[in-house]
N, C-alpha and C positions, 0 to 999 in steps of 0.2 A: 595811680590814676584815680580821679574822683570819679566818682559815679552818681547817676539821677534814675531813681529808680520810681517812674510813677506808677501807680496800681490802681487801673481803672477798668474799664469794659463797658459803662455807657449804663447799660439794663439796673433797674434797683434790682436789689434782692440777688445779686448769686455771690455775694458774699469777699466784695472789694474790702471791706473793714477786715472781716478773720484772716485775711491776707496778710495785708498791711500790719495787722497785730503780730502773724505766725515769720513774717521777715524779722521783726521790730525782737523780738525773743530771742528768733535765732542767731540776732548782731548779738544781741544782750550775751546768751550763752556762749557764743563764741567769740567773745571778744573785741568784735569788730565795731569801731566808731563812728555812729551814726545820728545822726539829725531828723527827726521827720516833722512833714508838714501836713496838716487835716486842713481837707476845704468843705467840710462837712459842718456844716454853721448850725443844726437844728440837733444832732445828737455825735460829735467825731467822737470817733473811734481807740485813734492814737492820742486825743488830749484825756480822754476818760481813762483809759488804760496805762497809757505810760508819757503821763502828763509830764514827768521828766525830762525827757528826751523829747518834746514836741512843743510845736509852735504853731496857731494859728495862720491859715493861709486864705486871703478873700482872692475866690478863682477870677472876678470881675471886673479885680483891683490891680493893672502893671505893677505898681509899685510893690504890690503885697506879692505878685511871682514873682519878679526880682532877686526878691530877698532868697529864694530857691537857685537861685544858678549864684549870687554874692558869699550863699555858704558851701557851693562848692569850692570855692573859689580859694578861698579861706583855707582849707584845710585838704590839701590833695589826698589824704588819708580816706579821707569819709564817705563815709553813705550818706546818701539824702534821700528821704522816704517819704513818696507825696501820696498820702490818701486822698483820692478823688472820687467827690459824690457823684451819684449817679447825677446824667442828667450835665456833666461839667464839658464836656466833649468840645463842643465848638466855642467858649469864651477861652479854655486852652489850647485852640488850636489856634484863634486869631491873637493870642498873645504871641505864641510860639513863631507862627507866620509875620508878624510885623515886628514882631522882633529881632528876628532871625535866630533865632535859639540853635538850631539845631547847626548853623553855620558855624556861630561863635565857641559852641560844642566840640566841632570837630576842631576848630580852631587854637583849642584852648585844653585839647585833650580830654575836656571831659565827657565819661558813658553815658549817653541816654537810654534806658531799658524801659522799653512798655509793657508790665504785667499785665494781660490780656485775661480777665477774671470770666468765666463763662460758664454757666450751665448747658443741661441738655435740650436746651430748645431754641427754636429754628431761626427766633428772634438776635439771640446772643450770633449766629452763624452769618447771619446778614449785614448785624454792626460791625465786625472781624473785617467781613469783606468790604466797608464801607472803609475804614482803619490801614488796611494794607495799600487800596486801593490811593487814599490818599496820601501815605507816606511811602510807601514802599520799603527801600533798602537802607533809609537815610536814617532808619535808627535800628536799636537791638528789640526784639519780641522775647517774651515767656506767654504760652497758653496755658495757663491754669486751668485745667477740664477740671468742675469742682464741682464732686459727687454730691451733694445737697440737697439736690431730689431723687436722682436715679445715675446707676453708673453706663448707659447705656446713650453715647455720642454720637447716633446713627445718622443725623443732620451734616454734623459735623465732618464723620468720614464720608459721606455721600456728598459731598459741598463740592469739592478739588480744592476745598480751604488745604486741608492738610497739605496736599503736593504742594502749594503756593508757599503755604509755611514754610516747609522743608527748604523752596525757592529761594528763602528770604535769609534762611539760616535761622529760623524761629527757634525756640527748643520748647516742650511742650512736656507738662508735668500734669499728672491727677493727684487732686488732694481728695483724700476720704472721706464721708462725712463724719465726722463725731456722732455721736448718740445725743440725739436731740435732748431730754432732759439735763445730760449735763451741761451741754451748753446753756441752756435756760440760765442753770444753776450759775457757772459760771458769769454770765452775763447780769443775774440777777445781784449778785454781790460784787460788783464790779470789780472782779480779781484779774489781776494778768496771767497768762501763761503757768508763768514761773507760780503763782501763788496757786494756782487751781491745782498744781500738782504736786503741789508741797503740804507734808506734815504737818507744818505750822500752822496750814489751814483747815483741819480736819473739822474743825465747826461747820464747812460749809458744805463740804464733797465728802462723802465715805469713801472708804479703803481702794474699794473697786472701783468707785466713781475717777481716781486720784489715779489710777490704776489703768482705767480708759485712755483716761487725758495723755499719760505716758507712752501708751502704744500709739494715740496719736498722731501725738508730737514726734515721735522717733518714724513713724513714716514720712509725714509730712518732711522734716530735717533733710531725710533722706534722698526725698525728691528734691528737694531746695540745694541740695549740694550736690548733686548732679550736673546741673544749669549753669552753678556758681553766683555768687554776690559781686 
């Protein structure tokens, strides 16, 4: 079965790019055959990092979504990985909606999974319920609680988000934060995954630095294969 795995959350900043990059790896190291699309026009994520494996997508352009359910379509094997910038929410939903995406979807077999990317604040809690509320059961959910600022979801579990999730069949994962420097680091030498924790790149990360990124990544993984691809 193909799958459409979009990773959004609406809010800037809680971290829909390290998402889309930490899936994008984890296809990489396990095998698995994937395609992503960045709708991030001013800095993407998945064209800067694994410029290979990715393709430009204008969220404002049918023609340019399109081409996201055409490569499903294409290869029933694959992953399709749409990074979605903040702020994309309702030109994806009126595409989706007049298109009928989600009909031709079930129609045609293939998964739609909305990675629900969110920190701990109250803001992130209310676009959730803005999200479920519109779509309901008509596609798959992943909640990303992504530790970035603090690990403490108290919004979150005080909401009745959580029982609704569970309602939905949501599945719901915490990613850690990384150690802010490294990331910097990372980020600053535009390395993927795979390079931040590799040998070969000891010019940019130190031992322990390399060493971080490892324990990471093997939690994050961990959480990610959990949920399933």
């Amino acid at each position: 079965m193909a799958s459409i795995h979009f990773i959004g959350g609406e809010k800037g900043g809680v971290g829909k790019s390290v998402v889309a990059r930490l899936l994008a790896q984890y296809m990489i190291d396990h095998d698995l055959p994937f395609i992503g699309f960045d709708t991030d026009r001013s800095h993407g994520a998945l064209l800067r990092y694994y410029a290979d494996y990715s393709a430009a997508s204008v969220i404002d352009r049918y023609e340019s979504l399109d081409a996201i359910i055409e490569a499903a379509t294409q290869d029933p094997q694959r992953h399709i990985l749409v990074d979605l910038a903040a702020q994309t929410h309702h030109p994806l939903s009126r595409w989706m909606d007049e298109s009928g995406v989600l009909d031709l979807a079930q129609e045609m077999d293939i998964k739609i999974c909305y990675w629900n990317v969110m920190d701990s604040g109250k803001d992130c809690v209310d676009l959730l319920g803005k999200l479920f509320e519109q779509y309901q059961d008509r596609m798959q959910y992943v909640l990303v609680l992504n530790q970035c600022r603090d690990d403490q979801f108290s919004s979150f579990e005080q909401s009745g988000l959580k029982q609704k999730a569970q309602e939905l069949g949501a599945k719901i994962i915490d990613l850690k934060r990384l150690y802010t420097p490294v990331m910097s680091k990372i980020d600053s030498h535009s390395l993927s995954f795979w390079a931040a924790k590799s040998s070969d790149h000891a010019q940019s990360l130190g031992l322990l630095e390399r060493q971080r990124v490892k324990i990471w990544l093997n939690h994050a993984y961990a959480e990610i294969a959990k949920v399933g691809v």
